[in-house]
C-alpha positions as CSV (number, residue, x, y, z in Angstrom):
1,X,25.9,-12.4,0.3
2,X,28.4,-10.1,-0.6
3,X,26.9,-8.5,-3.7
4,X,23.7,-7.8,-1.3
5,X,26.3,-5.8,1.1
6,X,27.7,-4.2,-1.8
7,X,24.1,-2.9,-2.6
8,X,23.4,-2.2,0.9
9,X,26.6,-0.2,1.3
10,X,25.7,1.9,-1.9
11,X,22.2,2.5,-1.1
12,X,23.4,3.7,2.3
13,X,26.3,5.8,1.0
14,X,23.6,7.9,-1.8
15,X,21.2,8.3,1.6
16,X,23.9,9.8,3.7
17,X,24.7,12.1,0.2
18,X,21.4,13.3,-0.3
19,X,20.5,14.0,3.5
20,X,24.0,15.7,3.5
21,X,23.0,18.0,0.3
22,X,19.8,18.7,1.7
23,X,21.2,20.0,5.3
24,X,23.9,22.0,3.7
25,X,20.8,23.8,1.5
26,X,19.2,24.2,5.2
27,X,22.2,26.0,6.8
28,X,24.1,27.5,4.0
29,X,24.0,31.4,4.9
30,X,23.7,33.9,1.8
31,X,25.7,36.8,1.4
32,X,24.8,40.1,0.9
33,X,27.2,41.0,-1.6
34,X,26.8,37.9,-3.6
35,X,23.4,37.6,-3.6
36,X,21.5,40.8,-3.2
37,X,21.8,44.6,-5.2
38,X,21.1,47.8,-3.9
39,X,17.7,49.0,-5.1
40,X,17.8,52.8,-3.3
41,X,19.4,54.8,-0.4
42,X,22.5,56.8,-1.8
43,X,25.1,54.9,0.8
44,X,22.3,53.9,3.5
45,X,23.0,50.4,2.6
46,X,26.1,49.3,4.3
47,X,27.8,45.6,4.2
48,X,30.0,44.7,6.6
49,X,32.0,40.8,8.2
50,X,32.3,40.4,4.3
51,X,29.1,40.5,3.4
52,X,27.3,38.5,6.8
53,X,25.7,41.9,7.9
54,X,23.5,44.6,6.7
55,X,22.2,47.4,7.7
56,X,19.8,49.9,6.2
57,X,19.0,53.3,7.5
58,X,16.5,56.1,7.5
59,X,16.6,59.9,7.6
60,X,14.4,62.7,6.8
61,X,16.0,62.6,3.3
62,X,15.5,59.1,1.8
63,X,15.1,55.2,3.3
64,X,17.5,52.8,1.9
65,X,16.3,49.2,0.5
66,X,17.6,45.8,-1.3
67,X,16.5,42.8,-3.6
68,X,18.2,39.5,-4.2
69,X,19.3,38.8,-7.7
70,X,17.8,36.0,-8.5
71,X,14.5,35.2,-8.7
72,X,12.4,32.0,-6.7
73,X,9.6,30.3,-7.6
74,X,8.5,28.5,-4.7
75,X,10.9,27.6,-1.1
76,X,11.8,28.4,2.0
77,X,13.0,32.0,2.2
78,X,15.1,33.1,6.0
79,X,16.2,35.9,7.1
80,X,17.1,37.3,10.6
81,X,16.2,41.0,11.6
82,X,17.0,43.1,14.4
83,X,14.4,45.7,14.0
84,X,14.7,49.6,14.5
85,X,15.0,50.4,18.6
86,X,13.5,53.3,20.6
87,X,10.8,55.7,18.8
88,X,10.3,53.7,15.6
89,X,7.1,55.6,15.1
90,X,6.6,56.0,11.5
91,X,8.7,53.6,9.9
92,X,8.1,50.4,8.2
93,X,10.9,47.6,7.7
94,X,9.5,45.7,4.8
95,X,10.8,42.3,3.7
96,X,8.7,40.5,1.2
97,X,8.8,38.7,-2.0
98,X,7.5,40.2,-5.5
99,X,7.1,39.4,-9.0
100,X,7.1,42.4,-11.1
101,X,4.5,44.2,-13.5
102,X,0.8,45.1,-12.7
103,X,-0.2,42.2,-12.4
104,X,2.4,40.7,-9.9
105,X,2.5,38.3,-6.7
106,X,3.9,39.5,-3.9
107,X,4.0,37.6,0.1
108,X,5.1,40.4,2.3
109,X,6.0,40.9,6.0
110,X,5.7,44.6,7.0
111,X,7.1,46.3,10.6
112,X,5.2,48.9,11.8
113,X,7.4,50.7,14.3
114,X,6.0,52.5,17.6
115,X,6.4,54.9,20.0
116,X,9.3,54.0,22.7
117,X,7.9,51.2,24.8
118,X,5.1,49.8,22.5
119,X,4.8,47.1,20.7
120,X,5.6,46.9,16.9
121,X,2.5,45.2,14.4
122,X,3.9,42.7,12.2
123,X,1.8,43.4,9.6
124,X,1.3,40.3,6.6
125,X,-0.5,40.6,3.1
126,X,-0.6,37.8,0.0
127,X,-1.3,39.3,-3.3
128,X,-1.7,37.7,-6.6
129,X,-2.4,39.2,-10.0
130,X,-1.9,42.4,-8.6
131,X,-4.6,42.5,-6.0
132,X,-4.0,41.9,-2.4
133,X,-6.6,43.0,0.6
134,X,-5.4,39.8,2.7
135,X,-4.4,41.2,4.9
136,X,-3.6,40.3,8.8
137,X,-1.8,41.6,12.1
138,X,0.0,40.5,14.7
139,X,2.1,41.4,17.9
140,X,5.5,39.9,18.9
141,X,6.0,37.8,22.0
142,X,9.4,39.4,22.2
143,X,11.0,43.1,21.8
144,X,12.2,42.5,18.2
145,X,14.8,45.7,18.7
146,X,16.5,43.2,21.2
147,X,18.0,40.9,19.4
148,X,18.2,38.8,15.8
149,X,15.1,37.0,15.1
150,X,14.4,34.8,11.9
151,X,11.2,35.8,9.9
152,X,10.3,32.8,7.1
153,X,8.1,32.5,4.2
154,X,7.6,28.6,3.1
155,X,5.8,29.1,0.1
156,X,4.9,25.8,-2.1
157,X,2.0,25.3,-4.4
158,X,-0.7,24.2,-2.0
159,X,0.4,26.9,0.6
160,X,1.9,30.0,2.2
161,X,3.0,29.9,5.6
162,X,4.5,32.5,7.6
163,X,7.0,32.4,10.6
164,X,8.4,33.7,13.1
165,X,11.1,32.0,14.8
166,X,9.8,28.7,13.3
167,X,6.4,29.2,15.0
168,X,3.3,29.7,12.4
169,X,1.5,32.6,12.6
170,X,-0.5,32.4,9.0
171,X,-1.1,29.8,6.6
172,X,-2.6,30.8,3.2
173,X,-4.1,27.8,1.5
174,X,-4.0,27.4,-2.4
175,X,-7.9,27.3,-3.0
176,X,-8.0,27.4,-6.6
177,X,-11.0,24.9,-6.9
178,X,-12.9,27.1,-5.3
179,X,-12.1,30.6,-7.4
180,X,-9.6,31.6,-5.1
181,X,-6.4,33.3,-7.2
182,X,-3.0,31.7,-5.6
183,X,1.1,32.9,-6.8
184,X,2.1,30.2,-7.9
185,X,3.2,30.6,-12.1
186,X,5.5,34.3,-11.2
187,X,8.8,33.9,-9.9
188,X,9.8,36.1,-7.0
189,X,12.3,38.1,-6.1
190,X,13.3,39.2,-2.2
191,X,13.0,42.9,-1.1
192,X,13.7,44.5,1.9
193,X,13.5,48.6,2.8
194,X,13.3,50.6,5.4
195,X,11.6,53.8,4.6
196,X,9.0,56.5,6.4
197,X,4.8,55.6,6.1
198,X,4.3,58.0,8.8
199,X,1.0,58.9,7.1
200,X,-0.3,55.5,7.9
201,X,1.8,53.1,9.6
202,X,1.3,54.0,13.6
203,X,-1.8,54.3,14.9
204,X,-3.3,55.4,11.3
205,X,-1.0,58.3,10.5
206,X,-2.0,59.7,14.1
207,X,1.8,59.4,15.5
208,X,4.2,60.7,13.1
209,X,8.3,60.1,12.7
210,X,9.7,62.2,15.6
211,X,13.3,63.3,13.0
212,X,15.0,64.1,15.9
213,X,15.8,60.8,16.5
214,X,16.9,59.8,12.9
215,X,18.9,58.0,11.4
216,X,16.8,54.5,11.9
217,X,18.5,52.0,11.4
218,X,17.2,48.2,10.9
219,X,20.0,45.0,10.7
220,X,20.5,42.0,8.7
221,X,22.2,38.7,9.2
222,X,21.9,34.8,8.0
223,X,19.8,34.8,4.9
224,X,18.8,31.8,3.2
225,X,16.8,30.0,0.4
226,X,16.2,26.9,0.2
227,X,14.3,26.0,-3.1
228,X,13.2,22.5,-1.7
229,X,9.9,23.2,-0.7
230,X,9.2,19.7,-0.1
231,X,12.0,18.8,1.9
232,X,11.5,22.5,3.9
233,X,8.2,21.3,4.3
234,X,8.5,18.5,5.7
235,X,9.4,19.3,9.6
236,X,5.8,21.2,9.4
237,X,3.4,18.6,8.0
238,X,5.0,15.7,9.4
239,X,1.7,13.3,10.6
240,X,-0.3,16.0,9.3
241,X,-3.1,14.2,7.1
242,X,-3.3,15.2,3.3
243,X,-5.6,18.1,4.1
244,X,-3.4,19.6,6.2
245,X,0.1,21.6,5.5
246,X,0.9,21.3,9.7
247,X,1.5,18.9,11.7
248,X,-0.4,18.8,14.7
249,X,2.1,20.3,17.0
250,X,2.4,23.3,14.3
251,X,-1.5,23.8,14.9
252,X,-1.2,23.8,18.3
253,X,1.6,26.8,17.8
254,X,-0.3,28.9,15.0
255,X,-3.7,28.7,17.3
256,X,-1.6,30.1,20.3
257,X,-0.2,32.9,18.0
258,X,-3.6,33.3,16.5
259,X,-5.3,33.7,19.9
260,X,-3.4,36.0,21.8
261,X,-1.5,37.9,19.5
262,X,-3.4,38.4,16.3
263,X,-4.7,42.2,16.4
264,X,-6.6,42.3,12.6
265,X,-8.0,39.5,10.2
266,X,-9.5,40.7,7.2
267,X,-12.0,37.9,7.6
268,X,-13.6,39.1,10.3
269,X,-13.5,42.4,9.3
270,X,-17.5,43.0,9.1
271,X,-16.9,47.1,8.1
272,X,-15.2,46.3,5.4
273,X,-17.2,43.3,4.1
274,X,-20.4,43.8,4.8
275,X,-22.3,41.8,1.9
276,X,-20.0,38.6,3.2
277,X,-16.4,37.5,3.4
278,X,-13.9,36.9,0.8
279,X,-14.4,32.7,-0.2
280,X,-11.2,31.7,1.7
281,X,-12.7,33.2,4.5
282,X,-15.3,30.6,4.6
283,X,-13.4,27.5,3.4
């Protein structure tokens, strides 16, 4: 009896150590210094609280930007923005993840700023082996210039999901089988840059960056990474069957998005395809 509560004990005790490990990779916050190098900007970049905040800015001369040091292949990447306020016409935020070389992957969020007022367009894209056209819009429920919101990419080898505050807004499915090119062999790196698209970015290059109003500036706070896919996974596809990579409550939350705030889908984009739909479309 009391070699069985020995064992019992034991067993409990390595539990309680490996759900312990696995939290602390959920909560531990990266630091800027530590973790990321300045990739551009000439001083734009600035650190501060010891390396718990960033902030990059924009003027007419240059954008500023960043990249973590390491690289990832496959996890759960975090981070929380407070995006560019007032006229943010003309800039992008970018925050994404790349391999490098022409023929790299790369999962990228993209913030299209606006005219005072208006809504930004979170713009999202997947490429792999240099080739990307995937690409698909949304607006915020929320003023993003507000406040810190967290922005997520779970990426694991069946799928891509993007979030927003933990809600889905875009799963990309690994659809190999069917000729469908998915990252998955190129480890990543994390970018982020704040820099002016005014030819493109609002309203197709119609509204362009308004100077006067310069510098932009776009904050940073609570990175993580947590290289556990499985275990980051695991909230979503909880109950989900083995076809599916959310569980049903998740579904519920990426239609919602999906309905009422999804602006552009490439897949139903009939200009652009009109001899048929990319294959994922269909599947």
């Amino acid at each position: 009896m009391g070699f069985n509560n020995n064992i019992a004990s034991i067993v409990s005790m390595l539990v309680c150590i490996v759900t312990l490990s696995n939290v602390i990779s959920v909560v531990y916050g990266g630091n800027f210094y530590q973790d990321f190098e300045v990739t551009f900007g000439d001083g734009r970049l600035k650190r501060f609280g010891n390396g718990r905040l960033l902030t990059l800015s924009l003027d007419q001369v240059s954008g500023s930007g960043f990249r973590s040091k390491r690289e990832y292949l496959f996890g759960r990447i975090d981070m929380q923005l407070k995006l560019v306020a007032g006229n943010s016409a003309g800039t992008v935020t970018a925050y994404y993840l790349s391999s490098e070389g022409p023929t790299h992957d790369e999962i990228d969020f993209e913030f299209l700023g606006n005219v005072t007022g208006q809504p930004y367009t979170v713009h999202t894209n997947v490429f792999t082996q240099g080739k990307g056209g995937r690409e698909q819009q949304f607006r915020l429920w929320f003023d993003p210039t507000k406040n810190f919101h967290t922005y997520s990419v779970l990426w694991t080898p069946t799928s891509i999901i993007f979030l927003v505050d933990n809600t889905p807004i875009r799963v990309f499915k690994n659809h190999e089988a069917r000729g469908v090119p998915f990252p998955k062999t190129q480890p990543m790196k994390i970018y982020s840059s704040l820099w002016n698209a005014d030819q493109w970015a609002t309203q197709g290059g119609l509204v362009k960056t308004d100077w006067s109003k310069a510098p932009f500036t776009a904050y940073y706070r609570n990175f993580n990474a947590n290289p556990n896919h499985a275990a980051a996974t695991a909230t979503f596809s909880s109950g989900a069957s083995q076809s599916q990579v959310l569980n049903a409550w998740n579904r519920r939350r990426l239609r919602w998005v999906q309905k009422y705030f999804m602006i552009y889908n490439y897949c139903t984009d009939l200009k652009r395809f009109p001899r048929g739909f990319p294959v994922e479309c269909k599947l």
